[in-house]
N, C-alpha and C positions, 0 to 999 in steps of 0.2 A: 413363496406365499401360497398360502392354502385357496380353497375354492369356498364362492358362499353357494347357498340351497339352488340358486339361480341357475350361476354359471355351471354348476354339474347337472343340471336336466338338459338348459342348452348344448352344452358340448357331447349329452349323449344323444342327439338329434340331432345336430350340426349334418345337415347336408350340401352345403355350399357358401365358402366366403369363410371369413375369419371372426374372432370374436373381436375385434375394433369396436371401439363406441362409435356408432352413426354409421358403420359399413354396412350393405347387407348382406344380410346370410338368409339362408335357406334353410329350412326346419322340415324335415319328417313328423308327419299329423298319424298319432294311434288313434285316438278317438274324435268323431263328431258330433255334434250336438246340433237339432234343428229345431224351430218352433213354427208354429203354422202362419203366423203375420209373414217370416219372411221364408219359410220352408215349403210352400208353393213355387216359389221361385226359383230355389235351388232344384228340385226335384223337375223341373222342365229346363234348365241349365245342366243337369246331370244327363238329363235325357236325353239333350241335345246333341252330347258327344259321343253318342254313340253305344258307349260301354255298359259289357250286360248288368255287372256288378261290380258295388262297391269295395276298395281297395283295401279300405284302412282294418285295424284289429277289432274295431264296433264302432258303428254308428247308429245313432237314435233319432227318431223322430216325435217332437213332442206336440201335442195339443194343448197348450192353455192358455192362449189368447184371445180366439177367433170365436168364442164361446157361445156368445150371444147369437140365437139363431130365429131372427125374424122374420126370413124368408129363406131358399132356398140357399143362396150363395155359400154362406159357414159351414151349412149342410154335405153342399158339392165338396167344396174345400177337402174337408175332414174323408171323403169315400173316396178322393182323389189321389190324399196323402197315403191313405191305408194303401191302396193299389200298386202306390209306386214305395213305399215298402217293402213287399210282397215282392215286386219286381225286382229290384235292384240289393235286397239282403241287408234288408235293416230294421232295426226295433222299432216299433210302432207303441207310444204311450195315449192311452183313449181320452177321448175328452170327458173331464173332470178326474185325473188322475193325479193332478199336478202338475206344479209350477216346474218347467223342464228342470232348475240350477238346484234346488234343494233336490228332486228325486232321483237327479244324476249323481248325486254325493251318494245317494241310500243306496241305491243300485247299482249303479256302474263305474265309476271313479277310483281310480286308484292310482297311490304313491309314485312317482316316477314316471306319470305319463304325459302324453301331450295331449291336450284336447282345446281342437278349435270349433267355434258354435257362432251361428249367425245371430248372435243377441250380444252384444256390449256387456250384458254382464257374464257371461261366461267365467269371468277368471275368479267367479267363488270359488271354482273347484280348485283352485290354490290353497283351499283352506286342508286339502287333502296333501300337501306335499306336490300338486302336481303346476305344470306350467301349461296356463292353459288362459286363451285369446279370444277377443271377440274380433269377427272379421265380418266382411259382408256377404252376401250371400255365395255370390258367385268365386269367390273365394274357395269356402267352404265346400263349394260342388267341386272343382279342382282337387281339394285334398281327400274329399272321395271316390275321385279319381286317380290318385295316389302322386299326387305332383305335393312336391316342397310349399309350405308360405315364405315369403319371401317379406322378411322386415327390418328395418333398420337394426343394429344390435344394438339393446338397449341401455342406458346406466344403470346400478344398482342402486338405491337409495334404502339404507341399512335402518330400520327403526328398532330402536332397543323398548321394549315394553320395560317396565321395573314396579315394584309394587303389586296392588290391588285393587282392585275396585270397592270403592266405597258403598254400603248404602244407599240404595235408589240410583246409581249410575250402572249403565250396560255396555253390551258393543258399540251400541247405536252410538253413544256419548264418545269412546275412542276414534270411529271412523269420522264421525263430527269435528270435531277436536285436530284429527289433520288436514280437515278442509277449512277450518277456522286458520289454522297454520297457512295452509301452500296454495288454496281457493282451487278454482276450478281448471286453470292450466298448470299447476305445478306438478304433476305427474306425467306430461310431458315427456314423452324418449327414455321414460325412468322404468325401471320394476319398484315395487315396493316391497321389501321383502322383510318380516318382521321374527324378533328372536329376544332373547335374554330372559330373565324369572319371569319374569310378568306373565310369560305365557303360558305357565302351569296353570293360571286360576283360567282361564279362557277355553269353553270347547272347543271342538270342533265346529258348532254351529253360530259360537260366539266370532268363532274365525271368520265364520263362513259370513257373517254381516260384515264384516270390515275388509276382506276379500272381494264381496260383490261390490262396493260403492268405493272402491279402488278406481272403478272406472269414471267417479264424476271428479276427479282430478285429472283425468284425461292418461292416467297410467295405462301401459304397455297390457300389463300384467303384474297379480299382489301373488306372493309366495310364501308359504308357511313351511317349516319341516314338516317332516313327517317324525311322529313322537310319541310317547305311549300314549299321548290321549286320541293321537290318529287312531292308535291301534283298538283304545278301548271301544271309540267310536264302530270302527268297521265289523269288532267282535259282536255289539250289540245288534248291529245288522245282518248281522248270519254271514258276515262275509271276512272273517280272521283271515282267510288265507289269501285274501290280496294286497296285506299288510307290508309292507317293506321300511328299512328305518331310514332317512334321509335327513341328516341336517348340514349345517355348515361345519366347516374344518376349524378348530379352534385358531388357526392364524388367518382366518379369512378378513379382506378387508371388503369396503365401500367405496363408492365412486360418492358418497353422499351419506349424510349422518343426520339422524333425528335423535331425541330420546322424549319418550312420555312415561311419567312415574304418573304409572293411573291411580296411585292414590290419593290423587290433587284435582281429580278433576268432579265436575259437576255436570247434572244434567242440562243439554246442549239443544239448541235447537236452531235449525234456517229457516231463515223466514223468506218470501214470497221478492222473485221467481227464479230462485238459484240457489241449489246445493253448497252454495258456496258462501251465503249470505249468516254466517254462524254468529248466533250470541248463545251469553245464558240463560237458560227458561227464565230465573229471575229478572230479569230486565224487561219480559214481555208478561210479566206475569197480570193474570185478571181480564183479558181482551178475552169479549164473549165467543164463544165459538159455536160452529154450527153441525159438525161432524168431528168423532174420532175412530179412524179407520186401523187397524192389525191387522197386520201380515204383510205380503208379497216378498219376494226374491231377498228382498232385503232384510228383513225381521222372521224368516222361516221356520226357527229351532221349536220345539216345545213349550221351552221356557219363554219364546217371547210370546205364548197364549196363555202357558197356566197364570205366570205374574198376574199377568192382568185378571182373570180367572179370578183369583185369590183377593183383589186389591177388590172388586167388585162384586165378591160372596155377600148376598146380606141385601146390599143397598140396591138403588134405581136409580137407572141414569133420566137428567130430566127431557120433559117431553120436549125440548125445542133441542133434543140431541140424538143426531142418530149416530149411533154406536155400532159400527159396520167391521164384522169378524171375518175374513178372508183366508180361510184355509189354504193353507200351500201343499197339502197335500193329501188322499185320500188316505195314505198309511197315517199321517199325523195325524187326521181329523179323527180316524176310526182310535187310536191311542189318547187323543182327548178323553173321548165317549168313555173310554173303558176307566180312567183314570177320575170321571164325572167332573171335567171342565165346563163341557157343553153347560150340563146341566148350569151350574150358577154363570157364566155366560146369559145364557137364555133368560132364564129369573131375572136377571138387572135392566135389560129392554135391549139386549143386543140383537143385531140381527146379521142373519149368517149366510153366505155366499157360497157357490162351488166351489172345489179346488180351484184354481188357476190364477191369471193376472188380474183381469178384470179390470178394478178403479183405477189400478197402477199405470193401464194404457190407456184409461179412458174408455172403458166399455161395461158401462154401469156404473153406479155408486156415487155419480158426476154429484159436488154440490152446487148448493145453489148461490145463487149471482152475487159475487163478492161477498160471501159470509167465508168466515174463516174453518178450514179442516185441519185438523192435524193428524196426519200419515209416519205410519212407519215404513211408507213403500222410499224407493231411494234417488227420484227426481220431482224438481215442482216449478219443470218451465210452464211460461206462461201457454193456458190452454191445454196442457196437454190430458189433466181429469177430466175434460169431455165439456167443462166450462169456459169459457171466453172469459168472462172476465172471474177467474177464480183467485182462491187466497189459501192457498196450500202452505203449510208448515209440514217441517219434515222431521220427526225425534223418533225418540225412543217406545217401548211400550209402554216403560213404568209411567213415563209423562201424557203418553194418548188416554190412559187407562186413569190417572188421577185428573185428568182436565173431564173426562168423559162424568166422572161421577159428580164433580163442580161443575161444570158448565160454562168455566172459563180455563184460560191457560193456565195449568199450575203448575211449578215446583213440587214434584210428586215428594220432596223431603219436608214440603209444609202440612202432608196429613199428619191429621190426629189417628196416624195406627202404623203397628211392626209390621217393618219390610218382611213379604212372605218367604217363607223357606221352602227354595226348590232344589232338587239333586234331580242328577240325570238318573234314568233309568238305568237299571240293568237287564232286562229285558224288554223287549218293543216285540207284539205284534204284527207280524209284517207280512205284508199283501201286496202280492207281484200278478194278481189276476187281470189286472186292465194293464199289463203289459206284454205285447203281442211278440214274442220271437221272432226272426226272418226263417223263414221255410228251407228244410234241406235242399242242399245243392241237389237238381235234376227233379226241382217239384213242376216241368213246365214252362211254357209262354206263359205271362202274366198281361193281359191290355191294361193300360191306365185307362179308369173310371175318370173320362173330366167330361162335369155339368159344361151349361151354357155361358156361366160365368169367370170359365178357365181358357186363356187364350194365348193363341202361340207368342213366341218371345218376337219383339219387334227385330226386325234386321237394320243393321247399320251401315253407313258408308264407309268407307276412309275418310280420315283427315285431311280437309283440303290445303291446299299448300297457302292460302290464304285466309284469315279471319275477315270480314267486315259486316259489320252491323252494330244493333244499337245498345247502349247500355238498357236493359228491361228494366233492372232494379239495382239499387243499392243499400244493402245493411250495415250493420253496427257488429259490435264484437258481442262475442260467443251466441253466437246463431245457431241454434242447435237443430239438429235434423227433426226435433218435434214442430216446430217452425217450418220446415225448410216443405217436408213431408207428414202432415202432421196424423194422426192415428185419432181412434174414437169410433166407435160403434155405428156410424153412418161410413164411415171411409176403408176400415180397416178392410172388408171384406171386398175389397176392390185390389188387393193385395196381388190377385192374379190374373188382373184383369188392365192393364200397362195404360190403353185409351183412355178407358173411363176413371184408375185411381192419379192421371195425370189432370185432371179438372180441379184437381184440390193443391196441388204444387203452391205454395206461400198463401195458401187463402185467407190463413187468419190474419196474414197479414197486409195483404195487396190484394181484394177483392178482382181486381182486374186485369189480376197477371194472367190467367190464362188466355182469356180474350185479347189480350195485346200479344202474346206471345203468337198466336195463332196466324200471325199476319208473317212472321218470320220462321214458322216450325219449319221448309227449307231451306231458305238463306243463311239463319242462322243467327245468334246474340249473343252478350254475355251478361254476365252479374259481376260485381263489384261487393268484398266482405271486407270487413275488418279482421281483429285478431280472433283466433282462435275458431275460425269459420268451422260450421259445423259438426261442433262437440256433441255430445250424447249419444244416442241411440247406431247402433250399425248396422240400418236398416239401410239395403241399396236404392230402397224405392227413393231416396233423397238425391243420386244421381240417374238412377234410371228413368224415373218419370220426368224431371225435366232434360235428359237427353236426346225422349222422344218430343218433346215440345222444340227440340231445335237449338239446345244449351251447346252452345261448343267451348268455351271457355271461363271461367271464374280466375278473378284474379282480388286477391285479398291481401291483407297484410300477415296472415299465418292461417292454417292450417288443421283443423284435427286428423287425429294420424289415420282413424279409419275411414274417415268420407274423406279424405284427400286420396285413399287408394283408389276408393268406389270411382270418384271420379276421373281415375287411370283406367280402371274397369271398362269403362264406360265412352271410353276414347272422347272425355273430355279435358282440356288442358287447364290444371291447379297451375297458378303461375300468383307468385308473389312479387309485390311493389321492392324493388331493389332501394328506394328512398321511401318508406313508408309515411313520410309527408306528401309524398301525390298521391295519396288517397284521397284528401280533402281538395285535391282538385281536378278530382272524376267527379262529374252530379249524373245524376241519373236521368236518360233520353241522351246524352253525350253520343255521338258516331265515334266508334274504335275501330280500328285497323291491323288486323297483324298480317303483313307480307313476311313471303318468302321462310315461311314456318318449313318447308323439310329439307331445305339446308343447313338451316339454323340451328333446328330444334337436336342439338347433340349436346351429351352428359358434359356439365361443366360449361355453357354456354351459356347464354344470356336471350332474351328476345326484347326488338323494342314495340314499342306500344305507340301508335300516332292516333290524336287525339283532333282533327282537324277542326272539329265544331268548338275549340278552345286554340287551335295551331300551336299544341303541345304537343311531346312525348317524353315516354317515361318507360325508362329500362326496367323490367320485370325478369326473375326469375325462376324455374322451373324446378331444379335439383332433382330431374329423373335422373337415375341411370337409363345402358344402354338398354337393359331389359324393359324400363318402363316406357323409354322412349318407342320402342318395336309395337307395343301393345298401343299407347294414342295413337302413332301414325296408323294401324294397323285397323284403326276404328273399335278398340276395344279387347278383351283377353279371349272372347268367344270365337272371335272371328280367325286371331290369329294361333288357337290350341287344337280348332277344327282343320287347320292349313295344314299344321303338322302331323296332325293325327290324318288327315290324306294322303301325306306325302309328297306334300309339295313344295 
């Protein structure tokens, strides 16, 4: 039996464990990827350990979150990251240069690699042929320190493309189209890896949108071959010679099978407040709206600016619509201009953003109170555009771009005009000046530049051989770390600062978690989740601020795979309901008990749960191994990587 795209990039980085479904194995990391929301973190996690310089074959660090600079803090931030750059031998990308995931593809990405990034969407660059993960941060500092990740091995789930896309339907519509399919946790311990005809008509960039929103199915990691439009791709980037061919073996099989004949399909869209929430634009057609937003991570390519460009030559959007253009990148933006996008852009009443994330994390762009926007960025939990009570839809361009000139939601196949005609370039302009190299070996000591707003990493204890305290909170299924830790232009720049971004822990949702938490940040709580706790983003501040609030356990009815690590990171214990009907009989303020945790707590064990303010308990499980279990007891991976690297 042959190999497919997957299992040959894992097995050529296989550093520990076997390729088993659900075993772990250990992966060799060539590249990283950071961004400044959680790459302050990593780079005082990096620092912590002592090592002058970074391990891996490149590492990057990116600016385009933190962007907004109303005081000093984003300011510090950005002269902090530069310096530890500078220090420790890594690429510096300036603020307003671009979205890290699309100008990692232009510049540095390449077929065959492995590349781990502290942002969840990371595994666009699968669109390149490569196997590449979103992890958390401290992770990520690890594998720049040249230690293995360590993940479950995952299933493959085979999607055969066939066909073509029709008229007015895009990527946006296919990665749609499998959340409509498998919703928010069917990517679950899967790769996604995608092959057959279909993928002739689809770039690289078309890739790259259904590779990045791989991750609102809760997937591992999405994988493309590598194929002559890899190759046409990296030849227009000046970068031919990192081309390599990679696909699957023609007997390769699947642990899992889809097929979409994108010739069937139509323009898609989710509605408000989950990726997962798909119908067709038709169904919602005519509900007024109040913003159409283009760009971010998700809609990056060209094409998803000229379309709309084109759809919007001529006309004016109306005044009760703002039309918000988000450049993902200063090489893209500057290729607009030349190509005279901007221009009818501008002419129609769009208005136009820096490079970076921006509206996508909630730092600008925010609408207003319960009017509806429709985004082509690739999440719309509640809150997370910087609105409380927002109404995020999430499509395509051709759909944001035809709703934008009506004024309401439209079936971009009900204008009265021909679908525009785009082709990729064959040559791109290309601009690597706001890209900072790392300095020759023997340029010097370097000091980290940190403002007042950069503060040392909290220290932890060990795990006490005892849980007790109170239930603080209990949620509902798929709790997503925007929730959990939410992000926005008031919070974000508190990213490096653990005290003060620990005040906002569930705020939109329990105004008074922190202040009740504050009573037990020693003694100690826990939280109670339902399924799929903690999906989205792989930001660690979702276990790390409340670890420092005194979190020592969570116990749910499942899991998302990357904040269920964060919370091993963090030597807090992820322990799931063994009968997932005592979840409905934990409330919240409940007294929980877990005795006798470091005898107990051994791989393939069990722990009980006493619940005395009900004179219940309730067997919970854990499913560390022994590696994970070393790391909770140990009070976390920092504590117990520093022991080693002492020698002790």
């Amino acid at each position: 039996m042959g190999a497919n795209v997957t299992e040959k990039l894992i097995a050529a980085h296989l550093v520990h464990g076997s390729m088993e479904i659900g075993k772990e194995i250990g992966l060799q990391i060539d590249q990283t990827l950071t961004q400044d929301a959680t790459g302050t973190m990593v780079m005082l996690e990096f620092d912590s350990l002592g090592i002058e310089n970074v391990k891996t074959e490149l590492s990057v660090q990116y600016v385009d979150h933190n962007l907004i600079q109303t005081d000093y803090k984003n300011a510090d931030d950005h002269l902090f990251l530069r310096s530890a750059c500078e220090k420790f031998g890594v690429w510096y990308s300036r603020p307003g240069n671009g979205i890290s995931h699309p100008v990692h593809m232009e510049r540095f990405g390449r077929p065959g690699r492995t590349l781990l990034g502290s942002d969840s969407h990371t595994p666009a660059a699968g669109a390149l042929g490569m196997f590449a993960m979103g992890a958390g941060g401290l992770e990520v500092a690890m594998a720049m320190a040249g230690e293995p990740i360590y993940i479950p091995m995952p299933a493959v789930m085979g999607v055969r493309l066939e066909g073509k896309l029709p008229e007015w339907v895009s990527a946006k519509d296919v990665i749609l189209e499998m959340l409509r399919r498998h919703g928010v946790n069917g990517g679950l311990g899967k790769v996604l890896e995608y092959y057959g005809p279909g993928l002739d008509g689809l770039s690289v960039m078309d890739r790259h949108v259904i590779a990045n929103m791989g991750a609102e199915l809760g997937a591992t990691s999405t994988v493309f071959p590598s194929d002559e439009v890899v190759k046409k791709f990296l030849n227009v980037q000046g970068r031919g010679a990192d081309w390599r061919p990679l696909s699957a073996d023609t007997d390769a099989e699947y642990k899992f099978t889809d097929v979409i004949d994108l010739s069937t399909l139509e323009p898609l869209i989710a509605l408000p407040s989950s990726p997962g929430n798909v119908v067709p634009v038709r169904e919602v057609a005519g509900r007024e709206i109040f913003q159409a937003y283009i760009g971010s991570s998700a809609n990056p390519g060209q094409r998803d600016f000229t379309i709309p460009a084109l759809m919007v030559d001529g006309r004016q959007v109306p005044e009760r619509v703002s039309f918000d253009i988000n450049p993902t990148s200063r090489q893209m933006l500057e290729n607009l201009i030349n190509a005279g996008m901007v221009e009818k852009l501008l002419h129609s009443g769009a208005r136009f953003h820096q490079a970076g994330c921006n509206g996508c994390i909630g730092m600008g762009q925010a609408p207003a109170t319960g009017k509806i926007s429709l985004r082509t960025v690739p999440r719309n939990f509640p809150g997370r555009s910087g609105t409380r009570e927002d109404q995020v839809y999430l499509c395509s361009p051709e759909t944001a771009a035809a709703s934008a000139i009506t004024g309401v939601i439209t079936d971009p196949r009900t204008l009265d005009m021909p679908y525009p005609t785009y082709k990729e370039p064959k040559t791109l302009r290309i601009n690597t000046k706001m890209l900072t190299p790392p300095p020759d070996n023997g340029s010097g000591p370097v000091e980290l530049e940190m403002g007042p707003n950069i503060q040392p990493l909290p220290v932890f204890d060990l795990l006490p051989d005892s849980i007790s305290g109170p239930v603080l909170l209990k949620v509902g299924d798929d709790v997503s770390t925007d929730e959990i830790m939410p992000a926005g232009a008031a919070i974000l720049p508190y990213r490096s600062n653990i005290m003060e971004i620990s005040k906002f822990v569930y705020s939109r949702v329990d105004e008074t978690l922190y202040e009740r938490s504050r009573a037990y940040q020693e003694s100690g709580f826990l939280w109670v989740g339902g399924d799929n706790y903690g999906q989205g983003s792989s930001r660690e501040h979702a276990a790390l601020a409340p670890r420092y609030l005194g979190l020592r356990a969570v116990v749910a009815k499942s899991f998302a795979r990357i904040h269920r690590q964060n919370l091993i990171n963090f030597g807090i214990l992820p322990l799931t309901f063994a009968d997932p009907a005592d979840y409905g009989a934990v409330e919240q303020g409940d007294q929980i008990e877990i005795a006798d945790i470091h005898v107990n707590l051994r791989p393939d064990s069990g722990l009980t749960v006493i619940n005395p303010t009900r004179g219940e308990t309730y067997k919970v499980e854990h499913h560390l191994n022994q590696r994970q279990v070393d790391i909770v007891l140990a009070g976390g991976v920092l504590n117990l990587v520093k022991a080693r690297l002492k020698g002790h």
